[in-house]
C-alpha positions as CSV (number, residue, x, y, z in Angstrom):
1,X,94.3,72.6,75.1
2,X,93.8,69.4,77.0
3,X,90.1,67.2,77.4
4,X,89.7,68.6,80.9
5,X,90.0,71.9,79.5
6,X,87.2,71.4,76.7
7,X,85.0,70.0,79.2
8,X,85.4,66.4,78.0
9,X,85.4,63.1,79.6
10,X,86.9,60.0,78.0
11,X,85.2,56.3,78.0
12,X,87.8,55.2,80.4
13,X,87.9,58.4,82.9
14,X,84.0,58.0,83.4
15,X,84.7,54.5,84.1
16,X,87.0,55.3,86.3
17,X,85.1,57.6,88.2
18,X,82.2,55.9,88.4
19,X,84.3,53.0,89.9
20,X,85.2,54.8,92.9
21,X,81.6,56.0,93.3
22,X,81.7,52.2,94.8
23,X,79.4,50.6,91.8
24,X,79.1,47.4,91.1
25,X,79.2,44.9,87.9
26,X,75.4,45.2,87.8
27,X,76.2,49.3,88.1
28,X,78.3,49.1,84.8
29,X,76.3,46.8,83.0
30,X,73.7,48.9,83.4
31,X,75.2,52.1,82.4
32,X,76.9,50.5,79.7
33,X,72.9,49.3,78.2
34,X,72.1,53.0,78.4
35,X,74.9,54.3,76.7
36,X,75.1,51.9,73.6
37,X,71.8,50.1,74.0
38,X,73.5,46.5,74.3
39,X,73.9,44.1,77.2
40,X,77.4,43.4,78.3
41,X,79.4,40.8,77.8
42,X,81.0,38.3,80.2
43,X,84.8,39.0,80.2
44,X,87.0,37.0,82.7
45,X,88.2,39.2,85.6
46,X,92.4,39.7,85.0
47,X,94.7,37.3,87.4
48,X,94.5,38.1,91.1
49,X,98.5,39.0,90.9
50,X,97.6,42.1,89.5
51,X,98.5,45.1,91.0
52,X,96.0,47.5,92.0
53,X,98.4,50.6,91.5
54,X,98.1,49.9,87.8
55,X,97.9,52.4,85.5
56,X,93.9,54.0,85.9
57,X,93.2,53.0,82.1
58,X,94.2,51.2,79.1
59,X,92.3,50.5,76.0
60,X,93.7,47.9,73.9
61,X,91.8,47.0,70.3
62,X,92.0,43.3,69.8
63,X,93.2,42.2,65.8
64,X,90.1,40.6,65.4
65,X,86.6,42.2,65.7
66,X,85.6,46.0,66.6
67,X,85.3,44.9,70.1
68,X,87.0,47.2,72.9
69,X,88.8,45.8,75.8
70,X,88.5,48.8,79.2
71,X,90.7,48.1,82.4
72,X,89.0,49.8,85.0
73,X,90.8,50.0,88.3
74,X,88.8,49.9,91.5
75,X,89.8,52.4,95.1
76,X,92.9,51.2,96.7
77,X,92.5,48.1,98.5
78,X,88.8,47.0,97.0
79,X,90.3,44.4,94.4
80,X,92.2,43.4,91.4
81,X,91.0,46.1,88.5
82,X,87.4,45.3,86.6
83,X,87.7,44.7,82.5
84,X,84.9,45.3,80.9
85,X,84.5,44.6,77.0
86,X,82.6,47.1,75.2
87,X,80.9,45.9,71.5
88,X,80.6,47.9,68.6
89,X,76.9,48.3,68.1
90,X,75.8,47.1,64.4
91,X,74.9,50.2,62.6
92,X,71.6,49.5,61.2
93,X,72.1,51.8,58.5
94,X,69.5,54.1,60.0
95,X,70.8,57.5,61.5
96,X,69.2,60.5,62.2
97,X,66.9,62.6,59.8
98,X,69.5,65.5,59.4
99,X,72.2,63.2,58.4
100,X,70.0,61.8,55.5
101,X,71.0,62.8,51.7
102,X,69.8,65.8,50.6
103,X,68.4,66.0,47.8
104,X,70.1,66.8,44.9
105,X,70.5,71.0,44.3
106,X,70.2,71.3,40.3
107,X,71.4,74.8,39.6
108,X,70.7,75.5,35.8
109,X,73.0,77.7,33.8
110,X,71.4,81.0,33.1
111,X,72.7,83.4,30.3
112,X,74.2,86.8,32.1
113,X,72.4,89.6,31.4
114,X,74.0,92.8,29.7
115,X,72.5,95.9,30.9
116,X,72.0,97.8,26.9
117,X,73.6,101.3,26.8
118,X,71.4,103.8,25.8
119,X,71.7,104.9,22.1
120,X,72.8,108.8,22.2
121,X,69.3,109.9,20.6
122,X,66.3,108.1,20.4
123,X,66.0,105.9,16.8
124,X,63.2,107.7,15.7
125,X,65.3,111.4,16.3
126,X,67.8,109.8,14.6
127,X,66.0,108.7,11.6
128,X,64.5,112.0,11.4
129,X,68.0,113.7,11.5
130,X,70.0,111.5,9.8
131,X,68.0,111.2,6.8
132,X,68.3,115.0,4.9
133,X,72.1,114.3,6.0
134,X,72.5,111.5,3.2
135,X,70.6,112.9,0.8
136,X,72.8,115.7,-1.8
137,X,71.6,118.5,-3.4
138,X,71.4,118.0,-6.8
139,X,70.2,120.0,-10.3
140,X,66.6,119.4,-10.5
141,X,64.5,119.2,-13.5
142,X,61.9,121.6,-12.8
143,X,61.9,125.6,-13.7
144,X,62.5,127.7,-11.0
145,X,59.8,130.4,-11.5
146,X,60.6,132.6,-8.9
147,X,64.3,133.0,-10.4
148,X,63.0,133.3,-13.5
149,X,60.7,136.6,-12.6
150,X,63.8,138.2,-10.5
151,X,65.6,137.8,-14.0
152,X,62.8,139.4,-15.9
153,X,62.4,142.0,-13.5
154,X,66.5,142.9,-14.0
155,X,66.1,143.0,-17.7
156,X,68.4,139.2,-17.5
157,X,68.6,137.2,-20.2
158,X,66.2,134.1,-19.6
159,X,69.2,131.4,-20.4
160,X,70.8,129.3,-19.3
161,X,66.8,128.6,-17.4
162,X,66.5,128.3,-13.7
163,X,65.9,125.0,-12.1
164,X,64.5,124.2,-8.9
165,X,67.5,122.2,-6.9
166,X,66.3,119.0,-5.7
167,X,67.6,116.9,-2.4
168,X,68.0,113.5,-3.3
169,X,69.3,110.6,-1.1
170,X,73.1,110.1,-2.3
171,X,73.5,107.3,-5.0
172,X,76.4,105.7,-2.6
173,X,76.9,106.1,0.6
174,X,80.1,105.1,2.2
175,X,80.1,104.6,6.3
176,X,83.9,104.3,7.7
177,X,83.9,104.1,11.6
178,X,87.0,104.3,13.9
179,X,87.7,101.3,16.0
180,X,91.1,103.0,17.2
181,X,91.3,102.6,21.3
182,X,90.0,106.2,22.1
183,X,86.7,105.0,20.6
184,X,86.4,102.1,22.8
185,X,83.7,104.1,24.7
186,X,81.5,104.6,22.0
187,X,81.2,101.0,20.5
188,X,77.7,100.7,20.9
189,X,76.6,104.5,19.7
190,X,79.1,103.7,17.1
191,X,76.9,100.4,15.7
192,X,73.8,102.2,16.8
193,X,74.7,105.2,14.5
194,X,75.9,103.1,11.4
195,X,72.2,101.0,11.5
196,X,70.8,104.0,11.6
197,X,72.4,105.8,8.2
198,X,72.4,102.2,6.8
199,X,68.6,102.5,7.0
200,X,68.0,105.8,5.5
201,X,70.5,105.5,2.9
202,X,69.4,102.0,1.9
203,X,71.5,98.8,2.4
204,X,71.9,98.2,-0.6
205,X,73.1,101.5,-1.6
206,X,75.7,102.1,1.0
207,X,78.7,100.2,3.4
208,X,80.2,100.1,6.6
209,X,84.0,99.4,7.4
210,X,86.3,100.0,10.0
211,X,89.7,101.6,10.2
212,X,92.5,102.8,12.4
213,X,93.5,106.0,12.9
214,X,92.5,107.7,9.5
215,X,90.8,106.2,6.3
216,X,94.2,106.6,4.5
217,X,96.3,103.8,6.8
218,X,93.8,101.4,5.3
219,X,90.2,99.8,6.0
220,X,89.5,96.3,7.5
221,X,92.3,95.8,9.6
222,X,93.4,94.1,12.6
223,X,92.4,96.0,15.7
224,X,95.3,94.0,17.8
225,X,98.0,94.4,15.1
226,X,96.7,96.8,13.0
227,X,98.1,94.1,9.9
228,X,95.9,93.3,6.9
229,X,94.7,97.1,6.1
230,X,93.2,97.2,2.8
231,X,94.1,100.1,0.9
232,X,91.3,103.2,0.9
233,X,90.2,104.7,-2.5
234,X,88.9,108.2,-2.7
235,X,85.1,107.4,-3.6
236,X,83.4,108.1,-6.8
237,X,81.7,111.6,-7.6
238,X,78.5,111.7,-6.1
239,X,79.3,109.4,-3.1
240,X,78.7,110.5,0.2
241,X,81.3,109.6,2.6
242,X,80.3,109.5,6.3
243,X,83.3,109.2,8.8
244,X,82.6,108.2,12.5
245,X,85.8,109.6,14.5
246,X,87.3,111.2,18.0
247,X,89.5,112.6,15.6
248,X,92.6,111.5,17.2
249,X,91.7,114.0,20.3
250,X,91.1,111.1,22.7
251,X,93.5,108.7,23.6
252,X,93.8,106.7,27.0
253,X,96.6,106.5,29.4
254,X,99.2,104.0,28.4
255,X,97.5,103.1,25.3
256,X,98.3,101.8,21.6
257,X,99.9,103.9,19.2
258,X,97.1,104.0,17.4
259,X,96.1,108.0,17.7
260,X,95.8,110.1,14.2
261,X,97.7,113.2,14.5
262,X,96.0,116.5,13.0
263,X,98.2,115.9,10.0
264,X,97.0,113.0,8.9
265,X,93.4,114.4,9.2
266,X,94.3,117.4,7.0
267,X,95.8,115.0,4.7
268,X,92.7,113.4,4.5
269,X,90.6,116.1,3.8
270,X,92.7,117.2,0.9
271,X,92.4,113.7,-0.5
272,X,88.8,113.9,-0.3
273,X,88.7,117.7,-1.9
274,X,90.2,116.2,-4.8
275,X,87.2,114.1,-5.3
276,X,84.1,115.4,-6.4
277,X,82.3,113.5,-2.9
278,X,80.7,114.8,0.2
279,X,82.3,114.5,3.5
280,X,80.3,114.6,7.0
281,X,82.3,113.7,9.7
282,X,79.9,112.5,13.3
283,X,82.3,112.9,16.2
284,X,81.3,112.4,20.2
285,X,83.2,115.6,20.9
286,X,81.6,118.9,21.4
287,X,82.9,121.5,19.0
288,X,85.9,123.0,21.2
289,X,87.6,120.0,21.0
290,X,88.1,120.0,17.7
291,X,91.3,120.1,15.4
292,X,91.9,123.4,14.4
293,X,91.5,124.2,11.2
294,X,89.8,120.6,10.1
295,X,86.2,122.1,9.8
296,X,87.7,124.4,6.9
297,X,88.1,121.1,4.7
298,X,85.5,119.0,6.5
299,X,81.8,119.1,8.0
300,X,82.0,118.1,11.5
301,X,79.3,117.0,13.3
302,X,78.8,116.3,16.9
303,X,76.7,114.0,18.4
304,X,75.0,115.9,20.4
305,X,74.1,118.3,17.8
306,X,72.2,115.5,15.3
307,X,68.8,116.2,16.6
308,X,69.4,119.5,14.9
309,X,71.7,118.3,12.4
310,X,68.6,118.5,9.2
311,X,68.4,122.4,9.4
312,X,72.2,121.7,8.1
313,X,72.5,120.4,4.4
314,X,75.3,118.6,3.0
């Protein structure tokens, strides 16, 4: 696209133009004050020889100086061509208001805000629920006098005597959560539901460690490699061991190899059967999605069901 095109002009085609319009020196001066606010100079008129079928325009920069040199030719037959010597106007370091520095922007870094994921029951439901799950029933040490009539009343002999069982918090309690990739949705009703036995059971009285797949490939290991497991021990009699699974049931598209076949759960709950400890297993899976047959060796629990879960005793 060409100047004429654009609707533009150059310094040397106005020049021109006015020119032909028949104005003078004094015409040029004059536009030339109103266009760049300075008188103009005296430049020498070119030698008479030249032609006046010169080219219309040439600009030539001198070496020295910011100075510009115009040949303006005049009609055909009016004269040699006029030069005219336009000066660069000192800039007096004063443009307009818009072209002034801004002021300086100072954006401050501001921390990104997590939106928090709603715990699965409220803490206090929780507390409520999860504490007569980590307490055992135990031989108390006070008579059971309604036992004691029924025997009288059936001619029984009075010994061994009847005592009232009691529910005690466990002496230990043992938290192992799953960190395998089908419980990537749950991490934070996974840590929300560890504080929350933590509390009840006592911190000093209980611990929480992670494992992979099942509690018998190890505890503490690496959730990239899998490398590092430390080696699980059935607990001590009296412990109450809390598991925190899917159970191997879940398991995303093109994931790890990190899913727990039904197998290895049965295995686990015979391992635990040999022990004299209580299992409760809290899974985010409703009931029908179960392993078969694993509720026969171990008390599964779903989440949605712990508002309820105290009218169930370990």
């Amino acid at each position: 696209m060409t100047r004429a095109d654009r609707g533009e002009m150059s310094t040397a085609d106005m020049l021109l133009a006015i020119s032909r319009l028949g104005i003078g020196d004094e015409g040029l001066a004059l536009l030339r004050s109103v266009m760049f606010g300075a008188e103009p100079s005296a430049v020498p008129d070119p030698p008479a020889e030249s032609s006046p079928t010169e080219s219309p325009a040439s600009v030539a920069l001198p070496d020295q100086g910011p100075d510009i040199a115009v040949d303006v030719p005049r009609p055909a037959g009016e004269g040699p061509p006029i030069r005219a010597r336009i000066e660069e106007v000192a800039d007096s370091g004063a443009g307009p208001p818009w072209l002034a520095a801004p002021e300086r922007l100072e954006i401050k870094p501001f921390p990104l805000e997590q939106v928090p994921v709603p715990p699965p029951v409220s803490p206090i439901v929780a507390r409520n629920a999860l504490s007569p799950l980590v307490r055992l029933t135990t031989a108390g040490r006070h008579i059971d006098l309604a036992a004691l009539v029924r025997r009288a009343a059936e001619a029984k002999p009075f010994m061994p005597v009847p005592m009232r069982p009691d529910r005690r918090v466990a002496p230990f309690v043992q938290v192992l959560f799953d960190i395998g990739e089908g419980m990537e949705p749950y991490v934070s009703d996974v840590w929300f539901l560890v504080d929350q036995l933590r509390d009840v059971a006592g911190r000093e009285r209980s611990e929480a460690r992670p494992f992979i797949g099942t509690p018998l490939r190890g505890l503490d290991a690496d959730l990239l490699s899998g490398a590092g497991a430390t080696p699980w021990e059935t607990p001590e009699p009296g412990t109450l061991l809390v598991i925190i699974s899917d159970l191997g049931v879940t398991r995303p598209v093109g994931g790890r190899r990190d899913k727990a076949s039904p197998r290895e759960w049965h295995d686990f709950a015979d391992a635990v059967a040999e022990s004299a400890a209580k299992v409760l297993v809290l899974t985010p899976l409703p009931r029908h999605r179960w392993p078969q047959g694993l509720t026969s060796g171990l008390r599964v629990l779903a989440w949605e069901d712990i508002d309820t879960a105290g009218t169930a005793h370990v």
